[in-house]
C-alpha positions in Angstrom: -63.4 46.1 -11.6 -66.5 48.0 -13.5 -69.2 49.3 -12.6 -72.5 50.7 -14.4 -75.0 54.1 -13.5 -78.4 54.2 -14.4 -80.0 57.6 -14.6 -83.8 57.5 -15.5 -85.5 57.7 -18.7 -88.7 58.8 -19.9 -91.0 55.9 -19.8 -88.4 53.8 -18.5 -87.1 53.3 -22.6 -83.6 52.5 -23.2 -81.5 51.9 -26.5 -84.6 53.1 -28.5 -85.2 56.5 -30.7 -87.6 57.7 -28.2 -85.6 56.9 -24.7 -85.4 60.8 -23.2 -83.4 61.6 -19.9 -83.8 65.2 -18.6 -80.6 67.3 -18.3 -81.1 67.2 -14.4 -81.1 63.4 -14.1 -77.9 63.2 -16.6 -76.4 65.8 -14.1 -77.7 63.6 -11.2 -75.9 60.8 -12.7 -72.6 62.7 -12.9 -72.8 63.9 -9.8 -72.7 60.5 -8.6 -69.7 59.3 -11.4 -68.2 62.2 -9.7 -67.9 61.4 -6.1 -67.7 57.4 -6.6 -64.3 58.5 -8.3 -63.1 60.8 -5.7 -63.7 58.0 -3.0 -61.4 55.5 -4.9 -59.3 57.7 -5.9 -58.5 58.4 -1.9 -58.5 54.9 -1.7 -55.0 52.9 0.0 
């Protein structure tokens, strides 16, 4: 299994010089990393 997070970025650019993504949406994104892991790892 995989799985992907997207976290916004400033005017919506990705893989480019300019793409930005403010420290609070990276720690948003974690956040989210964060519990997804501690669900499966209390998976049976």
């Amino acid at each position: 299994p995989m799985g992907m997070i997207f976290i916004r970025s400033k005017d919506g650019l990705s893989h480019n010089k300019d793409e930005y993504s403010s420290p609070e949406d990276c720690a948003a994104g974690a956040e989210v990393l964060y519990h997804t892991l501690l669900k499966l790892a209390s998976e049976d």
